[in-house]
C-alpha positions as CSV (number, residue, x, y, z in Angstrom):
1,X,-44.9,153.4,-35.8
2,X,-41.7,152.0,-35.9
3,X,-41.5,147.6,-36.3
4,X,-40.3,147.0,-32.9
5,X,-43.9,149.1,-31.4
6,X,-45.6,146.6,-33.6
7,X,-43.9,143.1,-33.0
8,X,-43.5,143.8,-29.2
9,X,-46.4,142.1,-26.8
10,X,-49.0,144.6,-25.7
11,X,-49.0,145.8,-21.6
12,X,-52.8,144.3,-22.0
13,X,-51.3,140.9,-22.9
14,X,-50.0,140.7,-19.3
15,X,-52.6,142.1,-17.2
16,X,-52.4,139.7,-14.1
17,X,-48.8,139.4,-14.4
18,X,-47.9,142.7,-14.2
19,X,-49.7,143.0,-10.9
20,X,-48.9,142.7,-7.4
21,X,-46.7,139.4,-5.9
22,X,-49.8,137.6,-5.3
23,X,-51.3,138.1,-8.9
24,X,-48.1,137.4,-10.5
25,X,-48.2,133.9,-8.6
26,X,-51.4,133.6,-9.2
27,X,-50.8,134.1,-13.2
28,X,-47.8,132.0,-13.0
29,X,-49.5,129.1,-11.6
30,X,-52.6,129.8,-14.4
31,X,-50.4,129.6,-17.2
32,X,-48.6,126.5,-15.6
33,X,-51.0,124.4,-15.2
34,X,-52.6,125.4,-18.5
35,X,-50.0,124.0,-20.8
36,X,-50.5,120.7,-22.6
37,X,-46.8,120.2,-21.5
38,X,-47.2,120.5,-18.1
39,X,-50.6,118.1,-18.4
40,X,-48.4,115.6,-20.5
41,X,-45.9,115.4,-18.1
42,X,-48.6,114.2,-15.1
43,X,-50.3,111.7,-17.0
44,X,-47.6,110.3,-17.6
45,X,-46.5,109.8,-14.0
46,X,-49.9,108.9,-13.4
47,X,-49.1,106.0,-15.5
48,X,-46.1,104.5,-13.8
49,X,-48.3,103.0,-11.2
50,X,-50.8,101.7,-13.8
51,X,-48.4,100.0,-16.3
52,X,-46.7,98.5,-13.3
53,X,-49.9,97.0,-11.5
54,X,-51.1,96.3,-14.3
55,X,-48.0,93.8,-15.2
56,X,-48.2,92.2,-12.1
57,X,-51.8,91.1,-12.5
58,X,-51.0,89.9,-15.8
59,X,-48.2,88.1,-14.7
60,X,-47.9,84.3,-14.3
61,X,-45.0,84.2,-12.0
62,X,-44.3,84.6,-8.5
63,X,-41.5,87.0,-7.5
64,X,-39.5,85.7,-4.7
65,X,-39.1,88.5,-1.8
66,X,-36.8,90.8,-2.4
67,X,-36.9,90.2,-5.9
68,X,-37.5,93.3,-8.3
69,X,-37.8,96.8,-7.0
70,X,-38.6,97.2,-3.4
71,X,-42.1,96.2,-2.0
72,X,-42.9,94.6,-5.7
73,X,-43.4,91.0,-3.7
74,X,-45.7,92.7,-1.4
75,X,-48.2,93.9,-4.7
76,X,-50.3,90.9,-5.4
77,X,-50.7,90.9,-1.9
78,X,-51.8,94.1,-0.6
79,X,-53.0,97.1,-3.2
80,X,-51.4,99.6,-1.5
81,X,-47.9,98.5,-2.1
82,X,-48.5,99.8,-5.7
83,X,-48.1,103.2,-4.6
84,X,-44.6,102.4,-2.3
85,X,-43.3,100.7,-5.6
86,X,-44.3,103.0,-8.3
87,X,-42.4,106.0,-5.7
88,X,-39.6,103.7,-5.9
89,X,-39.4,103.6,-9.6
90,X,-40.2,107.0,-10.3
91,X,-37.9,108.9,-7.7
92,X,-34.6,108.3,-9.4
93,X,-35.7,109.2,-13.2
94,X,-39.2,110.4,-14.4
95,X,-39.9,112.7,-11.4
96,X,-36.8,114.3,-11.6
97,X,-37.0,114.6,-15.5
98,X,-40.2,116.3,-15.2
99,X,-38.7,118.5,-12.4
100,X,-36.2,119.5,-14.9
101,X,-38.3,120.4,-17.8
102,X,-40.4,122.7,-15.5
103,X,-37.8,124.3,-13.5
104,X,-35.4,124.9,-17.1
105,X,-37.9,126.8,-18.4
106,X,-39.0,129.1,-15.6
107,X,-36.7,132.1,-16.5
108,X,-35.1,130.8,-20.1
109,X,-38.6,130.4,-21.5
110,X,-39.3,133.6,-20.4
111,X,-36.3,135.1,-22.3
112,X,-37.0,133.0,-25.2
113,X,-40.2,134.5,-25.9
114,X,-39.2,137.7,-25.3
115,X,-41.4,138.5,-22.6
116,X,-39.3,138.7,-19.9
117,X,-38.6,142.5,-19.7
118,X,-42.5,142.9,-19.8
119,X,-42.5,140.8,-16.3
120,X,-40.2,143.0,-14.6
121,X,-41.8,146.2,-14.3
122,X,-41.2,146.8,-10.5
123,X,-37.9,148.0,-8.7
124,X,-37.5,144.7,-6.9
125,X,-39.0,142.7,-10.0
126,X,-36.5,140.5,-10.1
127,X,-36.4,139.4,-6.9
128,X,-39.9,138.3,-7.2
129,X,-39.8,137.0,-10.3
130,X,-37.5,134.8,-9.1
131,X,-39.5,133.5,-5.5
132,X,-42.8,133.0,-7.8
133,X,-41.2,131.3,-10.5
134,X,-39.7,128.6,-7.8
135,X,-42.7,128.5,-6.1
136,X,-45.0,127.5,-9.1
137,X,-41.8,124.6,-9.9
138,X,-42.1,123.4,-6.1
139,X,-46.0,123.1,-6.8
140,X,-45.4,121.7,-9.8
141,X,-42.7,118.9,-7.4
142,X,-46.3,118.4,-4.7
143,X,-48.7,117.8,-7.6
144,X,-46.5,115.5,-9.4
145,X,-46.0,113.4,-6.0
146,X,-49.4,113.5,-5.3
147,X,-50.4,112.4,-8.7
148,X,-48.2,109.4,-8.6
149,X,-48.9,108.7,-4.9
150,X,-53.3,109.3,-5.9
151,X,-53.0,107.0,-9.1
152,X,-50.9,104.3,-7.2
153,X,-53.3,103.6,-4.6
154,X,-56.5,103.9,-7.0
155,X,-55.2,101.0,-9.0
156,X,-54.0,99.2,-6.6
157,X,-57.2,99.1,-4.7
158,X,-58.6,98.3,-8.2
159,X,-56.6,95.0,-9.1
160,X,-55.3,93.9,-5.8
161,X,-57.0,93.5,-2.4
162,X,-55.9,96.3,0.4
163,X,-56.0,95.4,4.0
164,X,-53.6,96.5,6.9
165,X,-50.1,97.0,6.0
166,X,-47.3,95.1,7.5
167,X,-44.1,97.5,7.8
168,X,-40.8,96.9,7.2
169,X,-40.2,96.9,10.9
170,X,-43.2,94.0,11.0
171,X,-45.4,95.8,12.9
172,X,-48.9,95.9,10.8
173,X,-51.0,99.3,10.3
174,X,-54.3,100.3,9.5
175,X,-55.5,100.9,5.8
176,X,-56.2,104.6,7.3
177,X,-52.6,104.6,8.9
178,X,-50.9,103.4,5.9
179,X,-53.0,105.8,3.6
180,X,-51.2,108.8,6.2
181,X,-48.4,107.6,5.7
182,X,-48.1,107.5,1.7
183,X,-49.5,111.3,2.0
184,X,-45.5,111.7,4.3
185,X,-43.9,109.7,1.9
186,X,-45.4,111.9,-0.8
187,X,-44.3,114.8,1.3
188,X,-40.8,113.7,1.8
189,X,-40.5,113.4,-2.0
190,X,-41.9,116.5,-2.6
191,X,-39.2,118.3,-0.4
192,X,-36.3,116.2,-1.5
193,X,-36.8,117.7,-5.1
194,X,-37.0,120.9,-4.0
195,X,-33.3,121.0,-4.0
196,X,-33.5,120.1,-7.8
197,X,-35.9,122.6,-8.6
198,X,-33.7,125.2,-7.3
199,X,-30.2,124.1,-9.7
200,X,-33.0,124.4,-12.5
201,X,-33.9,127.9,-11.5
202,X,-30.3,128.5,-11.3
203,X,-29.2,127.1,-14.4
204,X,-32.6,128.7,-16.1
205,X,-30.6,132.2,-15.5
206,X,-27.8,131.4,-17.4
207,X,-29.7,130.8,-20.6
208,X,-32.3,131.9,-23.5
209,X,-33.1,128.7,-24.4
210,X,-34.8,126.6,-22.2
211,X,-34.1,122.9,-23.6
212,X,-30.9,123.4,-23.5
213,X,-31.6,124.6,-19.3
214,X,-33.7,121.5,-19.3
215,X,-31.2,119.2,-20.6
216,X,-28.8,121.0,-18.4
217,X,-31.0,120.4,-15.3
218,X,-31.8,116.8,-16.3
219,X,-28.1,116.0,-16.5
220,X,-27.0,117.4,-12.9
221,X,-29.6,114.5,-11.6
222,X,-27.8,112.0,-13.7
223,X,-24.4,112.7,-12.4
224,X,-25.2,113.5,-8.4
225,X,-27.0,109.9,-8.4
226,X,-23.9,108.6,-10.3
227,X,-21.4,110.0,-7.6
228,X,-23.3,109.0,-5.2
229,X,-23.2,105.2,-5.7
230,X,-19.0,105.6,-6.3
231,X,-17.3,103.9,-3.0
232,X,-14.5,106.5,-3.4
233,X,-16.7,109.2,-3.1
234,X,-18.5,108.2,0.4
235,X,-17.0,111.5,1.9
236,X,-19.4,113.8,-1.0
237,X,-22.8,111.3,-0.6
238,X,-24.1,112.7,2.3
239,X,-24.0,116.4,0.9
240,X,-25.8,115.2,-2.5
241,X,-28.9,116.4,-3.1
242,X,-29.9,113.1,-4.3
243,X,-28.3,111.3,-1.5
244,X,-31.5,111.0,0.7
245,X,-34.3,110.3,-1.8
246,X,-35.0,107.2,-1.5
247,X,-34.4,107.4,2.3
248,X,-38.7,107.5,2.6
249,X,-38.5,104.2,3.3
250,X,-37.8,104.6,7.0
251,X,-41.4,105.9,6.8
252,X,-43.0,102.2,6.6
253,X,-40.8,101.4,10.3
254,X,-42.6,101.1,13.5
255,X,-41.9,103.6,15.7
256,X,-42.2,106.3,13.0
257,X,-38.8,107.3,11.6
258,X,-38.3,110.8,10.7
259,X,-34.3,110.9,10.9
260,X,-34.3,110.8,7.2
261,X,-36.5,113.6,6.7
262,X,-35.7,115.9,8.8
263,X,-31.3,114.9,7.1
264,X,-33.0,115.5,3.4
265,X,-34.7,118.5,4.5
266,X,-31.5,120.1,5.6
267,X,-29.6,119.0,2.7
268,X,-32.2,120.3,0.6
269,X,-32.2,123.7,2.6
270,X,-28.7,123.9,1.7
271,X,-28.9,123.6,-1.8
272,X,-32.5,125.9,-1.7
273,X,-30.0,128.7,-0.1
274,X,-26.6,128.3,-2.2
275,X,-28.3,128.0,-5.5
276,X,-30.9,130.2,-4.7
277,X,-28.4,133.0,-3.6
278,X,-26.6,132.4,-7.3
279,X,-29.5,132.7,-9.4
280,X,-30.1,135.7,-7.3
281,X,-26.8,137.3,-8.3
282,X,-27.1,136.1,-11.9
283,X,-30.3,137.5,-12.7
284,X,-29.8,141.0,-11.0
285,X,-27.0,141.7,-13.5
286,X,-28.8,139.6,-16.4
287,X,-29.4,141.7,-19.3
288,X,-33.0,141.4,-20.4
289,X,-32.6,143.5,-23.3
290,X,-30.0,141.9,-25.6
């Protein structure tokens, strides 16, 4: 038996993953949500909300409106604003720093653990490979939303008192309306990192080693929200992907505004079909072997 029979992974070590679309997902998903990393990485968010709720109950002072990030006046006020403010916060930098730790290591963490070649064991493997591997990183973009937009309304129910919610607009909502429309916002998020997720699939392709597609991914977010507050540049912003994300704010108006969303959705569609069509040709001529 030569060395390479005995250091390379069994075909029983990848039983669900060498099975159909669905079990492959399935698997994918499995292994996702199993790793300390990933578990890490949602507490974490979970604790934006927290540490800023819990630093406006401990404070002393007032904040005059308008003061601090958006809704923070509104906190002390109404519990529910915790949520609006920790999306807010969390939108330009730790959601999309998570998104790029999970989407650079999709297909470069497969290649750096050599098992990559033991996932595509089917004519059109890599093709699927591909779709489930973006799918588990846009599940990975709802649950992180939903985490953030879950923990933000549980503290803030917890340390302030919640009552209807008066819009931006001025028009006031129901607690139940106002819940509804946190689950859009969180919606809206989820879909305006999708674009993300896909450059991190992308870039994940061109590498073995998945910090460096991490980094890689991390750094793209950095410079398209840079660009996009340059004056000079107003032609590019509306074709960023990170031109519309904080746009969710037209959500808390009076008649609903979905202008935004349906903009980012198509911006993001763009970027899900451009990048998605280069990984494509990337890792249908990507050499597994070497």
């Amino acid at each position: 038996m030569s060395s390479s029979d005995v250091l390379a992974p069994k075909s029983a070590d990848f039983p669900a993953r060498r099975g159909g679309g669905w079990n492959l997902l399935g698997s994918e998903i499995a292994v996702l949500f199993r790793r300390r990393r990933t578990w890490a990485m949602l507490v974490a968010v979970a604790l934006i909300p927290i540490l800023l709720a819990v630093a406006v109950r401990l404070s002393s002072s007032t904040l005059d409106p308008g003061e601090g990030p958006p809704f923070l006046d509104r906190v002390t006020q109404n519990g529910l604003f915790v949520g609006f403010t920790a999306m807010v916060v969390a939108v330009p930098l730790f959601l999309p720093l998570t998104i790029g730790v999970v989407a650079g290591d999709t297909i470069a963490g497969e290649a750096g653990l050599g098992t990559l070649r033991y996932l595509l064991v089917a004519p059109a493997g890599r093709v699927r490979l591909l779709l489930v591997k973006f799918t588990g990183a846009a599940l990975f973009c709802l649950v992180a939303t939903l985490t953030l937009t879950l923990s933000g309304a549980l503290i803030g129910a917890a340390l302030f008192p919640v009552g209807p919610v008066t819009l931006l607009s001025g028009d006031t909502i129901s607690v139940a309306e106002s819940l509804l429309r946190s689950l859009l916002m969180a919606a809206y998020v989820t879909v305006s990192l999708l674009g993300l997720a896909m450059i991190g699939l992308f870039i994940s392709t061109l590498t073995d080693v998945p910090v460096g597609a991490m980094a890689a991914t991390i750094v793209v977010s950095v410079v398209a929200q840079i660009l996009d507050v340059i004056p000079q540049l107003s032609w590019l912003h509306p074709w960023l992907f990170s031109h519309y994300w904080l746009g969710f704010a037209d959500l808390l108006r009076q008649p609903l505004d979905l202008g935004s969303f349906g903009q980012n959705a198509i911006v993001q569609a763009c970027y899900l079909a451009v990048f998605g069509a280069l990984a494509y040709s990337r890792f249908v001529t990507k050499d597994i072997l070497s």
